[in-house]
MITIVEX-688194 format. One line per 2 residues: number of its first residue (from 1); their letters; for each residue x, y, z of C-alpha. Coordinates in steps of 0.25 Angstrom, whole numbers, padded with zeros to 4 digits. Layout:
N
NUM	a	X:Y:Z ~ ...
! end
This chain:
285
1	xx	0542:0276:0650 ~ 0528:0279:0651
3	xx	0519:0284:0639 ~ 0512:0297:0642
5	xx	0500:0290:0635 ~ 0494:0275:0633
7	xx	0486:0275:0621 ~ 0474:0265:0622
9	xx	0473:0265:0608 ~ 0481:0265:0595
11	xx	0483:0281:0589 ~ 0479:0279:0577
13	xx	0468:0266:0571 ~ 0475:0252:0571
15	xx	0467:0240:0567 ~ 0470:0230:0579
17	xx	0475:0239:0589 ~ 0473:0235:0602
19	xx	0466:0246:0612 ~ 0456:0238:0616
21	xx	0465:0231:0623 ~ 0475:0243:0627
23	xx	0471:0240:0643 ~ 0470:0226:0642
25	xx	0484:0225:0636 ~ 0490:0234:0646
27	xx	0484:0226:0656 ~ 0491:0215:0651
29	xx	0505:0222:0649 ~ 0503:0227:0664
31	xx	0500:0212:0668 ~ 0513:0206:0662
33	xx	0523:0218:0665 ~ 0518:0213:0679
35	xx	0521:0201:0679 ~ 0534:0203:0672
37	xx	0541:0213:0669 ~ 0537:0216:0651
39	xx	0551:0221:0647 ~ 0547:0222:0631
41	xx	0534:0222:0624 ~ 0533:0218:0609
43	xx	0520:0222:0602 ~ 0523:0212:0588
45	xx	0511:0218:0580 ~ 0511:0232:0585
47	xx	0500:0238:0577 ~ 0495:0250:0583
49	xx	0506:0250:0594 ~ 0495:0252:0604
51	xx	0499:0238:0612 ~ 0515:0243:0612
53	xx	0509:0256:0615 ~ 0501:0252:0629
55	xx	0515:0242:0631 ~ 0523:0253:0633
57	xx	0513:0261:0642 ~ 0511:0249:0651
59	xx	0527:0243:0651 ~ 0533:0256:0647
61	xx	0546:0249:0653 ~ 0545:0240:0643
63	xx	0551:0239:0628 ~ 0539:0238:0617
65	xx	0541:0234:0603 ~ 0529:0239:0594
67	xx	0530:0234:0581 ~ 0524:0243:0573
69	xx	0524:0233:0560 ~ 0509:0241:0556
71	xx	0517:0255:0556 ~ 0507:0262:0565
73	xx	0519:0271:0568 ~ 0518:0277:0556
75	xx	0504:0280:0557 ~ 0507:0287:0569
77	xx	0517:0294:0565 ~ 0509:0300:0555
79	xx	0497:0304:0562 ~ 0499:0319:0559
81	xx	0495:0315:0542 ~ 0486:0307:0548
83	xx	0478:0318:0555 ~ 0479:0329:0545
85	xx	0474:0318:0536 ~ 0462:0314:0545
87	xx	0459:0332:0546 ~ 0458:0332:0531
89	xx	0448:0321:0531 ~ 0441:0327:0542
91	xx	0439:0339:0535 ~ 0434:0332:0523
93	xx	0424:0324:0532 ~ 0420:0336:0540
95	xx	0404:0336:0534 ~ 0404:0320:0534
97	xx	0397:0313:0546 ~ 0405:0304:0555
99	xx	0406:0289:0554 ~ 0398:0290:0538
101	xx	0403:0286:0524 ~ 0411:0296:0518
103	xx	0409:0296:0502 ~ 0411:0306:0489
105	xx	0418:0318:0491 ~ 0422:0317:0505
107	xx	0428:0304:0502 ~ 0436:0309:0490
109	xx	0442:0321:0499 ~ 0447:0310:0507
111	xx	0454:0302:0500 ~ 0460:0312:0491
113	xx	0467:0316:0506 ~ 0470:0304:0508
115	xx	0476:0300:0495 ~ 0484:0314:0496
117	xx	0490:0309:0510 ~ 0493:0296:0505
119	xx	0502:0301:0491 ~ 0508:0311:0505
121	xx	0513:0298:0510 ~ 0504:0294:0522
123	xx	0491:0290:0527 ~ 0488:0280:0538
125	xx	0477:0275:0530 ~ 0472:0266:0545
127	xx	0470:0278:0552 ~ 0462:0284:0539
129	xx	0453:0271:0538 ~ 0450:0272:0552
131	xx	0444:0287:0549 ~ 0437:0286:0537
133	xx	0435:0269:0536 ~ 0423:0260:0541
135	xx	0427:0255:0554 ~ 0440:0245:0555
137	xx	0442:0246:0539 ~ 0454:0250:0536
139	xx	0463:0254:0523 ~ 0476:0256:0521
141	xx	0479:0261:0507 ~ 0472:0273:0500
143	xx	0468:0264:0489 ~ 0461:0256:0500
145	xx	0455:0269:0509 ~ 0449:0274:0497
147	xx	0440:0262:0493 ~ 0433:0262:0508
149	xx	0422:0269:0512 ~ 0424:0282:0521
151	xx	0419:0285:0535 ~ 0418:0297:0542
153	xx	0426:0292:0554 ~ 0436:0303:0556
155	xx	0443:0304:0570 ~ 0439:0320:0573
157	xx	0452:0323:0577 ~ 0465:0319:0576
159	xx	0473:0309:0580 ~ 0482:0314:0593
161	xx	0492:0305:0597 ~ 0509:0305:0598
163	xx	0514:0294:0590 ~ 0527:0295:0598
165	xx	0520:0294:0611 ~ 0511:0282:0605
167	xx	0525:0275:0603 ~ 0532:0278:0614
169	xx	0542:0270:0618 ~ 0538:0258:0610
171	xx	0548:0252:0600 ~ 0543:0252:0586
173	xx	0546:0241:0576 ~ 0542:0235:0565
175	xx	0546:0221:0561 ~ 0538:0208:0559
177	xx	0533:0203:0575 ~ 0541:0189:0572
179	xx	0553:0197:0572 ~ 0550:0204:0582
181	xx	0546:0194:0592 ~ 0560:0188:0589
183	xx	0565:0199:0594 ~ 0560:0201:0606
185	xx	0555:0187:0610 ~ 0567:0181:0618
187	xx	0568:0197:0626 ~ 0563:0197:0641
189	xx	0550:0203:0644 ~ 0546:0204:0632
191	xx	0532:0203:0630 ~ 0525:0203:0614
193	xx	0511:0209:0612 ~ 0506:0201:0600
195	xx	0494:0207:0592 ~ 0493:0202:0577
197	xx	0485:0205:0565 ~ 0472:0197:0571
199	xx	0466:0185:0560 ~ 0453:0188:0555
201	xx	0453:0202:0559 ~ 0457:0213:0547
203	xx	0471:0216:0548 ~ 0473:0225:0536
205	xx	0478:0237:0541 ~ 0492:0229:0547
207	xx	0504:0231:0539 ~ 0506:0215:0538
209	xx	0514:0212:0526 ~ 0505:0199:0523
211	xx	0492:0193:0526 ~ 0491:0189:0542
213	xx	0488:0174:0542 ~ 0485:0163:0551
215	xx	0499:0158:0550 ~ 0503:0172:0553
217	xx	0494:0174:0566 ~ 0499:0160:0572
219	xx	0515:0165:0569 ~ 0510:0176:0580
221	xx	0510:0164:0591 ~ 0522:0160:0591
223	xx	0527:0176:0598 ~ 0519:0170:0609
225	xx	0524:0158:0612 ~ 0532:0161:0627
227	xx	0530:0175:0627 ~ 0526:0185:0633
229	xx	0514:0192:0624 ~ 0501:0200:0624
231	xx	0495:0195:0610 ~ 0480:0198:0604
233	xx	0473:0190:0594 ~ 0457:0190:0592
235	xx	0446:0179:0592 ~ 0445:0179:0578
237	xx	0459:0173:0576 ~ 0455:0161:0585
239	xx	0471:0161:0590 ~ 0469:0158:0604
241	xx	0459:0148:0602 ~ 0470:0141:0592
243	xx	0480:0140:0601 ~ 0472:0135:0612
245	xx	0467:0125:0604 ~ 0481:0121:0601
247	xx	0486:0120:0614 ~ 0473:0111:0618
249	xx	0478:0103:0606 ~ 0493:0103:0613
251	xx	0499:0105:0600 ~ 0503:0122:0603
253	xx	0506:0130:0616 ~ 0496:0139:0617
255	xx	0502:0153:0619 ~ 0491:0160:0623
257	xx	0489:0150:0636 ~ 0490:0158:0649
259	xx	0488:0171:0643 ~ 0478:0181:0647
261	xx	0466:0185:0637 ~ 0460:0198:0637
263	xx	0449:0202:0624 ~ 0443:0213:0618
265	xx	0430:0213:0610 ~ 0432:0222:0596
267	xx	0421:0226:0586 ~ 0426:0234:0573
269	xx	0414:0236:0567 ~ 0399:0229:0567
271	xx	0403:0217:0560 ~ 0418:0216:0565
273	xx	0421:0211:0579 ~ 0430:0205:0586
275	xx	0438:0200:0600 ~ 0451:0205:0603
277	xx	0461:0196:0612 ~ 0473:0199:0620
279	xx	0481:0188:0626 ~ 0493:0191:0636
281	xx	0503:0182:0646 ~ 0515:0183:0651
283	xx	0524:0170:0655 ~ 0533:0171:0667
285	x	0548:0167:0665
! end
């Protein structure tokens, strides 16, 4: 089965996703097909779905797992409210200038929208912050969006995408990756793209149940361990650098030894920069 269209980007804003590194990444899901044959491809943090997205573009023979544990899904699903949502603030925002502080009335019209969508049931408050927020700040209630200041940064049209053609094909989970990986870790072929919530980076807008800690992040190395994986990290979490040390020190198998390192430089805003990672390998049997 082949998609009718690869998406290079995730549809809708998603702190994390991964479209700097869509080519690279398919690069290295065409590399391992070729040397063996992927029969099933398991994104554990699926976030966007972008990754299990291009996985199914490039291997579309192939099983993939998204596990949409964030309920992106929903957000895409619900683009429709989302758009007559984003026309009405449009309109309000019609005589303000792009890119500047929005305050008084025209900040009131909007929340008083906003506040009667939310009592209707729905807003995707991500894809609102990334309208109306300062670059990479994000909220997630309405008691929250209300208490930031407004930008004028308002897409001028609408978001056009299919959800269903976005998910083709992919089997949508959601479920804690430990589970997960139990499932799928002892099948054939299978390879497990690894992206967690980075350390030292903001990760407000996952739908964690707790506080991602270091204990947490280390928990993640053990899915790598004799398998098959694509995982990202950044330099700000110093990982790679810990389990080199580690195996220098003879005391931990290093599981990123032999694997291919592909980076991305990535700037937020003026004060917020950082480097992307992506590891991948593929062991022979």
């Amino acid at each position: 089965m082949n998609l009718k269209k690869m998406f290079k980007t995730a549809p809708l804003p998603f702190q994390g996703q991964k479209r700097r590194f869509a080519g690279g990444y398919a690069l290295a899901l065409s590399e391992l097909n070729a040397k063996q044959e992927i029969k099933v491809i398991v994104d554990l943090f699926g976030g966007s779905g972008l990754l299990a997205h291009i996985a199914k573009s490039v291997v579309p023979e192939a099983k993939v797992v998204y596990n949409d544990y964030d309920n992106y899904s929903q957000r895409l699903h619900n683009i429709d409210k989302t758009n007559r949502l984003l026309a009405d603030i449009r309109s309000i925002l019609i005589d303000e200038p792009k890119d500047i502080k929005v305050d008084g009335n025209a900040k009131s019209k909007i929340l008083d929208r906003v506040q009667l969508e939310d009592k209707q049931g729905y807003v995707d408050y991500i894809t609102l912050s990334a309208s109306l927020l300062f670059s990479a700040k994000y909220a997630l209630t309405l008691e929250e969006f209300s208490k930031e200041h407004f930008y004028n940064r308002v897409k001028a049209s609408a978001y056009d995408f299919d959800p269903d053609e976005y998910l083709d094909g992919l089997d949508v989970v959601r479920m804690d990756y430990k589970e997960l990986y139990r499932q799928y870790k002892d099948v054939p072929g299978v390879v497990f793209v690894v992206d967690p919530p980075y350390l030292s980076t903001d990760t407000s807008t996952y739908n964690s149940d707790k506080y991602w800690k270091l204990r947490d992040y280390l928990d993640v190395l053990n899915v790598l361990v004799d398998t098959n994986y694509i995982f990202f990290t950044s330099n700000k979490s110093s990982l790679v650098e810990l389990c080199e040390w580690l195996d220098d020190n003879k005391k931990f198998c290093n599981p990123f030894a032999r694997s291919v390192l592909n980076t991305q430089n990535v700037t937020l805003n003026k004060d917020a920069k950082y480097t992307d990672m992506m590891l991948y390998r593929f062991l022979k049997e």
